[in-house]
Each structure stands twice: as structure tokens, then as C-alpha cells.
DRENGUMI-339939 format. One record per residue (C-alpha): residue in one letter; x, z, y. Coordinates in steps of 0.05 Angstrom, whole numbers, plus 32768, in hexadecimal, padded with zeros to 4 digits. Layout:
<rs>
<r resn="a" X="X" Z="Z" Y="Y"/>
...
</rs>
This chain:
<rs>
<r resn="x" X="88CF" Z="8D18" Y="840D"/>
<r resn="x" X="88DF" Z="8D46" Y="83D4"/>
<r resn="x" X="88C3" Z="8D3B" Y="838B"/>
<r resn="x" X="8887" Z="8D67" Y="839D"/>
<r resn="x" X="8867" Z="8D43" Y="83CE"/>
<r resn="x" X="887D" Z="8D02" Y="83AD"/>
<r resn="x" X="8845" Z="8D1D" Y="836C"/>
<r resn="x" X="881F" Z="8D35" Y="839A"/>
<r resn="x" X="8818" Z="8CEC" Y="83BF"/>
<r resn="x" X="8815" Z="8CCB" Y="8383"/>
<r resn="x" X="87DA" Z="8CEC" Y="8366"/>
<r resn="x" X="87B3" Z="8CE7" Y="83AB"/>
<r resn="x" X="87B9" Z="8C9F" Y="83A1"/>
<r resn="x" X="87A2" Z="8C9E" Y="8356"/>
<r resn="x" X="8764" Z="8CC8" Y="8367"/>
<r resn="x" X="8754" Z="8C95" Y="839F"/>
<r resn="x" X="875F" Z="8C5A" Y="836B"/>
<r resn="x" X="8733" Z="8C76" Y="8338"/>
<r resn="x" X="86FE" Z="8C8E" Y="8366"/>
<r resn="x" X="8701" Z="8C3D" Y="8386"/>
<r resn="x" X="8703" Z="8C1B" Y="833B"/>
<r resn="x" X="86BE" Z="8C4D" Y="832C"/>
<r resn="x" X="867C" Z="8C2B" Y="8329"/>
<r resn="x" X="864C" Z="8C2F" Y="836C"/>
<r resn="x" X="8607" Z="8C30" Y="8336"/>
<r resn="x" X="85FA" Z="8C4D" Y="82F7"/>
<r resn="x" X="860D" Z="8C27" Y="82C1"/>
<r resn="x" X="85D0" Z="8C02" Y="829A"/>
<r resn="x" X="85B3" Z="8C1F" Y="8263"/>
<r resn="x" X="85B0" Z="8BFE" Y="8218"/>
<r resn="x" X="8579" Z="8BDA" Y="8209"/>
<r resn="x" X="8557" Z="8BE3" Y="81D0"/>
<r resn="x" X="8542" Z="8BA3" Y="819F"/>
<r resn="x" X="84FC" Z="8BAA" Y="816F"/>
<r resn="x" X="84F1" Z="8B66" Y="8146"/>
<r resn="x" X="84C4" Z="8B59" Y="8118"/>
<r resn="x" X="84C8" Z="8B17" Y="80E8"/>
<r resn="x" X="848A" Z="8AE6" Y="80E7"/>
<r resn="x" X="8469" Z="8AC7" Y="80AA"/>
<r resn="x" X="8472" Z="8A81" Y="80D7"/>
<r resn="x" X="8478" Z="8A68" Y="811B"/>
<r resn="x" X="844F" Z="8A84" Y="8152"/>
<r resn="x" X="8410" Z="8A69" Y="816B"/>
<r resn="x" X="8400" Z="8A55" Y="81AC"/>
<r resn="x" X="83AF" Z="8A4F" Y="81B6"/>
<r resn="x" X="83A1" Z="8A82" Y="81B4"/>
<r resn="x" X="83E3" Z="8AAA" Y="81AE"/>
<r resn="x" X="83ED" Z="8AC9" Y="8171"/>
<r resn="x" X="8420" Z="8AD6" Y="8135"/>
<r resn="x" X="841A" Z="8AF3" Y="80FA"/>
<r resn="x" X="8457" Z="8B28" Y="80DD"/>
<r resn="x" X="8472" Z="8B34" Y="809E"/>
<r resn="x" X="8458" Z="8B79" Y="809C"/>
<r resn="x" X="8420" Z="8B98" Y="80C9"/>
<r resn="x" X="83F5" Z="8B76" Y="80F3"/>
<r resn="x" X="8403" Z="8B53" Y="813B"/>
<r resn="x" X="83CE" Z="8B85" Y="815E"/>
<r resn="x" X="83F7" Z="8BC1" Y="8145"/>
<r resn="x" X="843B" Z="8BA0" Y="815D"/>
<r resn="x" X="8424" Z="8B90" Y="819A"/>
<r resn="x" X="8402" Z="8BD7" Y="81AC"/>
<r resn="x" X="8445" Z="8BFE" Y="81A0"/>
<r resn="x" X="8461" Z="8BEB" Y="81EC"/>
<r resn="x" X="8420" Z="8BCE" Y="820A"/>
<r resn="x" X="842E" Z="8BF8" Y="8241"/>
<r resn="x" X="8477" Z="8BDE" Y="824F"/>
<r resn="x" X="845D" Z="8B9C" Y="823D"/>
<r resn="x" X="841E" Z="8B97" Y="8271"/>
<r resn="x" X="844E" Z="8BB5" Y="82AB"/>
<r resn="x" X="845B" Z="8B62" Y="82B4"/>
<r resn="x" X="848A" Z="8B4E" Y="82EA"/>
<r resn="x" X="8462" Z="8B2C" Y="8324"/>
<r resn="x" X="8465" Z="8ADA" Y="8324"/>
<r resn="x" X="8493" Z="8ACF" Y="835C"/>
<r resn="x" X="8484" Z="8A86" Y="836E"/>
<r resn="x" X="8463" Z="8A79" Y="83AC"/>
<r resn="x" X="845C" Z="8A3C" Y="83D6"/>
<r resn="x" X="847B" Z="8A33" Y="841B"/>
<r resn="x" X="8464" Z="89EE" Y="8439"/>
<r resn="x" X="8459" Z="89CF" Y="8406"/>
<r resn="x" X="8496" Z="89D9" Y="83D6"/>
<r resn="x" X="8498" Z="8A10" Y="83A4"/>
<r resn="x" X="84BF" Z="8A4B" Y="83BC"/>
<r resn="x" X="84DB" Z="8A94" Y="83AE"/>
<r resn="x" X="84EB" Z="8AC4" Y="83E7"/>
<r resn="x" X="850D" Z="8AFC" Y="83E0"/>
<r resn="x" X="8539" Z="8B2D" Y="8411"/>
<r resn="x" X="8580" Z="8B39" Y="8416"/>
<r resn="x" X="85A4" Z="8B69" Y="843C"/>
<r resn="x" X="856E" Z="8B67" Y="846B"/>
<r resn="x" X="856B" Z="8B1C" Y="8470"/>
<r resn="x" X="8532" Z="8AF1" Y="8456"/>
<r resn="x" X="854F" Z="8AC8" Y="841E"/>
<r resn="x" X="852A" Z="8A90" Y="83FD"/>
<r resn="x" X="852C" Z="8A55" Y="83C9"/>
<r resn="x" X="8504" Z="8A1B" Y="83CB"/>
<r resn="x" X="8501" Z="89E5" Y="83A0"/>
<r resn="x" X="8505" Z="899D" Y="83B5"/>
<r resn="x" X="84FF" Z="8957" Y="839F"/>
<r resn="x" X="851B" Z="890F" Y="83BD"/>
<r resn="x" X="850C" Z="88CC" Y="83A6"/>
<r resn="x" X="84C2" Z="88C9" Y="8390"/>
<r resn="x" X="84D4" Z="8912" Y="8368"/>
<r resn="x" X="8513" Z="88ED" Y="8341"/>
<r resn="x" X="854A" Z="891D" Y="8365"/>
<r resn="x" X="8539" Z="8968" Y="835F"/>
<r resn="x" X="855A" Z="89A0" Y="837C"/>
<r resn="x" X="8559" Z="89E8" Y="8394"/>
<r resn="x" X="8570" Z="8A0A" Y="83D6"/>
<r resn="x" X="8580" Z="8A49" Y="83E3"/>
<r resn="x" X="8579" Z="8A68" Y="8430"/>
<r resn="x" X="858F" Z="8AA3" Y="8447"/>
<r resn="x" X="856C" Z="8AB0" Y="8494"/>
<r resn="x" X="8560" Z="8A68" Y="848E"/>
<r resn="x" X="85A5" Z="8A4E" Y="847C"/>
<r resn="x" X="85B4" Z="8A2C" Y="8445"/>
<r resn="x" X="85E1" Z="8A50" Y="841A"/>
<r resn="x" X="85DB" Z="8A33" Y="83CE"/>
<r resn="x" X="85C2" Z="89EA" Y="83B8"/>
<r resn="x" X="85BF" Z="89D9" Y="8369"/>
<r resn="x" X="85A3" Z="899B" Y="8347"/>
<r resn="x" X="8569" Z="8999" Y="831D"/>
<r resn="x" X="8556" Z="8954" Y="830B"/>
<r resn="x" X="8516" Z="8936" Y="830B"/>
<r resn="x" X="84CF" Z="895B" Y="8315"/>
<r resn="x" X="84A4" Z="896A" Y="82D2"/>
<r resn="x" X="8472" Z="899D" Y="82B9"/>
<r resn="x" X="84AD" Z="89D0" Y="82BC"/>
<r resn="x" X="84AD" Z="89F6" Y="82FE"/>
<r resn="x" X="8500" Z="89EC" Y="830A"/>
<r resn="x" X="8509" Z="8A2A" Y="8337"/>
<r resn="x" X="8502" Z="8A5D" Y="8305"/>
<r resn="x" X="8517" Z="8AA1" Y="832C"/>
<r resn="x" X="8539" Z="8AC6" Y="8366"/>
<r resn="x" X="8550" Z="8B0A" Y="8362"/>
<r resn="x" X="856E" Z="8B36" Y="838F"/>
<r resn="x" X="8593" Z="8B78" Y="8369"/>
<r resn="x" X="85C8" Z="8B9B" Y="8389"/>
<r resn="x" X="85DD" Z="8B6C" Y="83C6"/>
<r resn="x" X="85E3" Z="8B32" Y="8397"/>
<r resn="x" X="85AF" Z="8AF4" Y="838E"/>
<r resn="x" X="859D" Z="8AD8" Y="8349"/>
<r resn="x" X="857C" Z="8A90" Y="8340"/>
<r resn="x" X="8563" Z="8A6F" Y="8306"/>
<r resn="x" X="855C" Z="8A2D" Y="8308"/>
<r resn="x" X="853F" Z="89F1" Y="82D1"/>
<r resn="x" X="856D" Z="89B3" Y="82C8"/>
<r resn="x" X="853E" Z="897F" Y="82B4"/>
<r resn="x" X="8558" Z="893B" Y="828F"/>
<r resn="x" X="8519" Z="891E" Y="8273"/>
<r resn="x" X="8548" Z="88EF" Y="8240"/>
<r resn="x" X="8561" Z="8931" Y="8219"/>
<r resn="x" X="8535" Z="895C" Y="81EA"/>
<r resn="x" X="8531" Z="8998" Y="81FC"/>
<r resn="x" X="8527" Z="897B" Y="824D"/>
<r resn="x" X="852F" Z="89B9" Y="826B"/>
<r resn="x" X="856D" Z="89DD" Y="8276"/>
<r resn="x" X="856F" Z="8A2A" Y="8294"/>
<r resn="x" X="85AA" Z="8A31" Y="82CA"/>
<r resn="x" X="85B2" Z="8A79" Y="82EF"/>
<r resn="x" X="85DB" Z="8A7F" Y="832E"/>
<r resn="x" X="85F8" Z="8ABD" Y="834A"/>
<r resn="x" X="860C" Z="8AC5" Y="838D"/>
<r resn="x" X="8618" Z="8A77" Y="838F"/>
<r resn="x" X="8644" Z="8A7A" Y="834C"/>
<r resn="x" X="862D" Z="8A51" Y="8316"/>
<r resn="x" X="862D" Z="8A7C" Y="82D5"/>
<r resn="x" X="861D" Z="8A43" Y="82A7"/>
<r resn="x" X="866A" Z="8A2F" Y="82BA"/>
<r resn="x" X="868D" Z="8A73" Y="82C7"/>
<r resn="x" X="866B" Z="8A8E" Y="8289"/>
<r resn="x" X="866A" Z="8A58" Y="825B"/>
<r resn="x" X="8630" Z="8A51" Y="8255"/>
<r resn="x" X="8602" Z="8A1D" Y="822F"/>
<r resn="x" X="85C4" Z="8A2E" Y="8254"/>
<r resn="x" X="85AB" Z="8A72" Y="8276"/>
<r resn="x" X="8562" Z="8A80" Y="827C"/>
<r resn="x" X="8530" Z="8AB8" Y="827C"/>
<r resn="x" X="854F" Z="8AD9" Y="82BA"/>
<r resn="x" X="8526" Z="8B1F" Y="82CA"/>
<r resn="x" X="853B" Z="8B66" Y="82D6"/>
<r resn="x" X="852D" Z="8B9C" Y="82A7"/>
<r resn="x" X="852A" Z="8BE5" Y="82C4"/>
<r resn="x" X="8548" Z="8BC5" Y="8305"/>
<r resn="x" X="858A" Z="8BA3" Y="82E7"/>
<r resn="x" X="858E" Z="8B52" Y="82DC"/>
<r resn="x" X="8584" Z="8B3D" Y="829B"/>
<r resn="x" X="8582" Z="8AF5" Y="8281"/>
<r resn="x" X="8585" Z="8ACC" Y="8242"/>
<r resn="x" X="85C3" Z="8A9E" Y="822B"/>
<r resn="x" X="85D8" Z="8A6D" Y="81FE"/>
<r resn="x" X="8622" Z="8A60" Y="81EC"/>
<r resn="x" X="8648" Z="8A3A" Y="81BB"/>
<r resn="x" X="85FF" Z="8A38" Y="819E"/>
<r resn="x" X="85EF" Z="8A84" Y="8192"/>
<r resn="x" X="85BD" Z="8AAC" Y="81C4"/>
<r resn="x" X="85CB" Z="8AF5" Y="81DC"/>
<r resn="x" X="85B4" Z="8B0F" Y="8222"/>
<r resn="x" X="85DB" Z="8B2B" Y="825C"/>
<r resn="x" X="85D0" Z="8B77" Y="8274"/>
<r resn="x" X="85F3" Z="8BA6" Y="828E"/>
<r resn="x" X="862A" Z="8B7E" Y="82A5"/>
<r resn="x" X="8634" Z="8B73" Y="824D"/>
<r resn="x" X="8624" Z="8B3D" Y="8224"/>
<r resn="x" X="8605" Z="8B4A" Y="81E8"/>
<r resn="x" X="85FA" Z="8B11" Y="81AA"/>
<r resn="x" X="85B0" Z="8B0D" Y="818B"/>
<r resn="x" X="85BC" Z="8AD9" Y="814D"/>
<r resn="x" X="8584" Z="8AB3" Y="815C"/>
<r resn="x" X="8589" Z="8A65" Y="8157"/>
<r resn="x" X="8548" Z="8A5D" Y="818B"/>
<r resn="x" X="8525" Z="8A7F" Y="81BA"/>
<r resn="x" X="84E0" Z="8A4F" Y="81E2"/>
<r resn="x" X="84E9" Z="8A51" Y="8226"/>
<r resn="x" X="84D8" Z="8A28" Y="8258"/>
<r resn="x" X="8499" Z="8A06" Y="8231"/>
<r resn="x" X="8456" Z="89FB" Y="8258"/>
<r resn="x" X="8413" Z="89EF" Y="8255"/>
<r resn="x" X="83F4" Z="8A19" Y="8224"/>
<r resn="x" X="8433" Z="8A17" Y="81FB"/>
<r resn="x" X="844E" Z="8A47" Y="8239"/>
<r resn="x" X="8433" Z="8A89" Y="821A"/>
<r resn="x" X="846E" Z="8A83" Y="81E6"/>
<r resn="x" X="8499" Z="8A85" Y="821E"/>
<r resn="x" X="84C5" Z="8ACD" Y="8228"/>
<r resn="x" X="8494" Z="8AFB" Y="824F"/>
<r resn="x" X="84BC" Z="8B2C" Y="827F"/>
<r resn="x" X="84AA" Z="8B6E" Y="828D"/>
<r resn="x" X="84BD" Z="8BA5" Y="82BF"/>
<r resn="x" X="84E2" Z="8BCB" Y="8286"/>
<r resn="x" X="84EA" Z="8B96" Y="8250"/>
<r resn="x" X="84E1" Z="8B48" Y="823E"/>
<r resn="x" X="84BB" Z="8B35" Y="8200"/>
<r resn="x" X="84C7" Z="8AF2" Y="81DD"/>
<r resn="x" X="84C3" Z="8ACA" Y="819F"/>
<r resn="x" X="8501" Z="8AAD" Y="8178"/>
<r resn="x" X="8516" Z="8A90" Y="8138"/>
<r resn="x" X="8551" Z="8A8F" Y="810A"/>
<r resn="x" X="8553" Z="8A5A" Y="80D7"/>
<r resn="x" X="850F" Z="8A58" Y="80B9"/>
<r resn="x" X="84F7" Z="8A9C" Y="80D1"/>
<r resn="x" X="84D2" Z="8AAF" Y="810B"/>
<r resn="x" X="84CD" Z="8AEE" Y="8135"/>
<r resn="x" X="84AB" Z="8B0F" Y="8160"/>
<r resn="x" X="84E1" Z="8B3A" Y="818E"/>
<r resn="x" X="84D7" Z="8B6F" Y="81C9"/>
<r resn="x" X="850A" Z="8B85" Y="81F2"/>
<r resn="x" X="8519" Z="8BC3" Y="821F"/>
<r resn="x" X="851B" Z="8C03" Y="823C"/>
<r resn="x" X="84E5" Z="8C1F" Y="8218"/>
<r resn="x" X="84C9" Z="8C67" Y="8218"/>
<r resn="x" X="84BA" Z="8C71" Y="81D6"/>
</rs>
């Protein structure tokens, strides 16, 4: 083969390389961050806070369309046991959440055309529903999931799950909670080595905050994160200071 063809060859196969390395979907967009500090702590009955400068009607107008475009509640109940279903590849896929031993032993299944396919523990049963989510994006399956240990304070503990692969491990991860999508990409909350950011667009990026509520109930549950179709709204606090914090893809 003389030195022509051997360039010639070689740059066939680095056009094929590239073209296999390039992404299959377009990448996510930024997300853009709009906080606004708190003269205190939020209130939960009714909801309410009260900023440092304007007023919480006017905050809450400036994406009250983004805001009210709410992601449907996906838990449903499927004999008896609180359950998600969802599709993959043309397969019904579902998680179900069950308990042993008078509710002591909690955990979650996973079924794919009625197969088992995932199981993760999630302690004993309490006012905090422990099967949090299942999403389907892109051929892969996302579950969040509550570890519960009624000794510890906080009791709850947010686990996600991808594709059976336990992030809170392979990510080092503290917790993970607040899983959602946000303009059709996965997007969830995370703590580690104590600091929160959020994971998007296959990127982590680091918020500063020291606490984000999540997972409360009762009436305390409207100070929970509130996702969105195009964004996830939230409270959170840094030291002393409290804020009031949407998140998004906004259009404005």
C-alpha cells in the first residue's frame, strides 16, 4: 500500500471515530438560577415568605406560568402497594414499594414485563412515601428512593438509582433527592462532603447552600422542592439566611 492510501485509510478511520465519540441528543441547555434572600424562615400554613426586597406576590408572578406547568403526581396504587409505572423500550416497567415484618423491613422493586430487575432497601414505613420517582429518559430508568432510620435526625435519606447503579455509591454521594426532569433531561438534587449542587446535563454544578427541606410532610410538605415541567422551585438556607430559589429553563 503506498503512503497515499495509507493517509487516505487513516483519515477514514478518524472520521468514523469522531463521528462514533459524537453525542446521539442535543446537549442540555444551562439553567438559569433567580434567588431571592428572606427576612426569616419560610412558613408553612399557609405558605408564605417574606423577601428582603419586593413582595412574595411579585416574586412569585414573574414565572407563574413555568411554575403552574406542575409535573403530574406519579404515585398510583397497584393492589394495594404504592406503585409507579412507566414504559421502557416498549416494555411496561414498574416500581412498587413493599413492606415485611408488620412494616419494619421496607423495600422497593423494580419490574420490567414483570421481572424483577432492581431491589433496594428502605427501612421501616413512616409518613414519608419511600418510593419517591421513576423516570424513563433516553432508554435509561431513574428511581428515587427514601432510606428511612427512625433513630437518626433527619430520618429520611434520598437514594436515586440508574439503570440498577446506585449513584449514592458511584457518585459519592451523601444523599440524592428531588429527582425530576426539566425540559426533558434528568435533574436531581445532591449532597456531598456536605455542600448541595444539582446534576444536569450530564454536569454537576455546586449551589453553596448548607440545606435544602425535602422530604417533610404533613402540612410542613409545601416547603418541600416543587417540580415543574421546565423548572423546580425550592426553599434553602445558608447560615442564618433564607431563600426563596427558582430554577430553569425559563422564557423570560
Amino acid at each position: 500500500m503506498n503512503k497515499k492510501l495509507v493517509y487516505i485509510f487513516i483519515s477514514v478511520i478518524i472520521m468514523v471515530s469522531l463521528a462514533s465519540c459524537s453525542p446521539t441528543t442535543p446537549e442540555a441547555p444551562d439553567l438559569v438560577l433567580e434567588q431571592h434572600l428572606l427576612t426569616g424562615s419560610p412558613q408553612s400554613e399557609p405558605m408564605q415568605f417574606t423577601p428582603m426586597e419586593g413582595s412574595m406576590e411579585d416574586i412569585l408572578q414573574t414565572h407563574a406560568g413555568e411554575r403552574d406547568n406542575y409535573l403530574i403526581d406519579q404515585i398510583s396504587f397497584v393492589e394495594g402497594k404504592i406503585a409507579i409505572a412507566g414504559t421502557l423500550d416498549g416494555k411496561p416497567l414498574m416500581a412498587e414499594q413493599f413492606y415485611e415484618n408488620s412494616g419494619k423491613d421496607g423495600f422497593v422493586t423494580v419490574t420490567l414485563d414483570g421481572n424483577e430487575i432492581y431491589r433496594i432497601d428502605t427501612g421501616p414505613g413512616s409518613p414519608v412515601n419511600s418510593l419517591a420517582g421513576l423516570w424513563v429518559v433516553d432508554g435509561s430508568w431513574w428511581l428515587e428512593t427514601v432510606l428511612v432510620n427512625l433513630e437518626s435526625e433527619p430520618f429520611t435519606t434520598g437514594q436515586i438509582s440508574r439503570d440498577g447503579a446506585f449513584l449514592n455509591t458511584s457518585m459519592n454521594y451523601q444523599e440524592a433527592f428531588g429527582l425530576q426532569t426539566i425540559g426533558g433531561n434528568p435533574f436531581h438534587f445532591f449532597v456531598r462532603d456536605s455542600k448541595i449542587g444539582y446534576w444536569y446535563g450530564d454536569k454537576e454544578t455546586m449551589l453553596g447552600y448548607d440545606e435544602i427541606p425535602h422530604y417533610l410532610c404533613c402540612s410542613d410538605s409545601v416547603l418541600n422542592p416543587r417540580a415543574s415541567e421546565n423548572m423546580v422551585s425550592f426553599f434553602a438556607r445558608t447560615g442564618d439566611d433564607w431563600y426563596y430559589v427558582e430554577l430553569g429553563l425559563f422564557s423570560q
